[in-house]
C-alpha positions as CSV (number, residue, x, y, z in Angstrom):
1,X,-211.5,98.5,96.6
2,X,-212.2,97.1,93.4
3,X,-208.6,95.7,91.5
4,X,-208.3,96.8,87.8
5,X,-206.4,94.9,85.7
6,X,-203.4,96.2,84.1
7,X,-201.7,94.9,81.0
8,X,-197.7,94.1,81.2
9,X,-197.6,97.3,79.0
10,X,-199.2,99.3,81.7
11,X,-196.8,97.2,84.3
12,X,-193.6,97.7,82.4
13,X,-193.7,100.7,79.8
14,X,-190.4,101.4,79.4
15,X,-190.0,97.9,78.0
16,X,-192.8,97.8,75.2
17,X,-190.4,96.6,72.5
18,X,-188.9,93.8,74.9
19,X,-192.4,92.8,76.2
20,X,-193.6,92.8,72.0
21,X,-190.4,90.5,71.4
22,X,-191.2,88.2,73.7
23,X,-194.6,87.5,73.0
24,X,-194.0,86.6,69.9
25,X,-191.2,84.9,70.3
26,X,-190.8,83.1,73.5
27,X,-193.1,80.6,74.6
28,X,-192.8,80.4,78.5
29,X,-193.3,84.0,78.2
30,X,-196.7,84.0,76.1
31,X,-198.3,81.3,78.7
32,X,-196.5,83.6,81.4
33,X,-198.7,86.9,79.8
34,X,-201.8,84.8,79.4
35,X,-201.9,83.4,82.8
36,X,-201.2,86.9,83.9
37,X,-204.2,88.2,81.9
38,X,-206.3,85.2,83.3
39,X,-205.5,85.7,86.6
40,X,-206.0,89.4,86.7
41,X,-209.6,89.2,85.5
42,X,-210.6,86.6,87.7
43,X,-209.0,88.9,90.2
44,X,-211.1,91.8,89.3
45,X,-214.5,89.5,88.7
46,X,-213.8,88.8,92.8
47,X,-213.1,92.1,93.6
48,X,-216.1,93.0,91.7
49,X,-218.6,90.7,93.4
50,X,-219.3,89.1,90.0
51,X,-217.6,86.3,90.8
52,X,-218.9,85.4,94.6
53,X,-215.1,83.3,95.6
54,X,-215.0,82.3,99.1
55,X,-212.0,84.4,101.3
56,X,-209.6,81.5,101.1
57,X,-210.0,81.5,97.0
58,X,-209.4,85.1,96.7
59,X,-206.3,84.9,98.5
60,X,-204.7,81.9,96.9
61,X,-205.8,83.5,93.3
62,X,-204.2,87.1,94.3
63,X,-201.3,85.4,95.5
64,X,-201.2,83.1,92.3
65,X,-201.1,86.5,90.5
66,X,-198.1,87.9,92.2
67,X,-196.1,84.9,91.5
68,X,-196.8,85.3,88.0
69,X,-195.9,88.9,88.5
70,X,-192.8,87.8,89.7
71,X,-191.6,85.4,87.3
72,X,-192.3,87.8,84.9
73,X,-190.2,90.3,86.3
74,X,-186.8,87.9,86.6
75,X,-187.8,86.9,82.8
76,X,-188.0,90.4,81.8
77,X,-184.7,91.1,83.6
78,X,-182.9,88.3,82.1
79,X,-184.2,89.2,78.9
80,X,-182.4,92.3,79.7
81,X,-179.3,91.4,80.0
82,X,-179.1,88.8,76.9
């Protein structure tokens, strides 16, 4: 199954103000969102076969990506709350 990448707007639509916010104006989160965005399309080039990564690569970069994932989910939720 081939992974498409999703933007954090796709991710998190209810919060396309707070994700717009940020972006501009927080730095962690802008290199959060582009190492999301970088890490999904080297995701999908794998998946893909266009980028021939051994097994152990693949994993480490999907798993790279949910930690990402992550700490953009506790920022978002902080953000939240402040």
């Amino acid at each position: 199954m081939t992974h498409i990448p999703q933007s954090l707007h796709d991710l998190y639509p209810h919060d396309a103000d707070l994700l717009r916010r940020l972006k501009q104006e927080d730095a962690h989160f802008q290199q959060l969102a582009a190492r999301l965005e970088s890490l999904e399309d080297a995701v999908h080039a794998i998946d893909a076969g266009a980028d021939p990564a051994s097994d152990e690569r693949a994993e480490e970069t999907s798993r790279e990506r949910l930690a990402v994932l992550d700490q953009i989910a506790a920022h978002l939720s902080a953000a939240r709350v402040a």
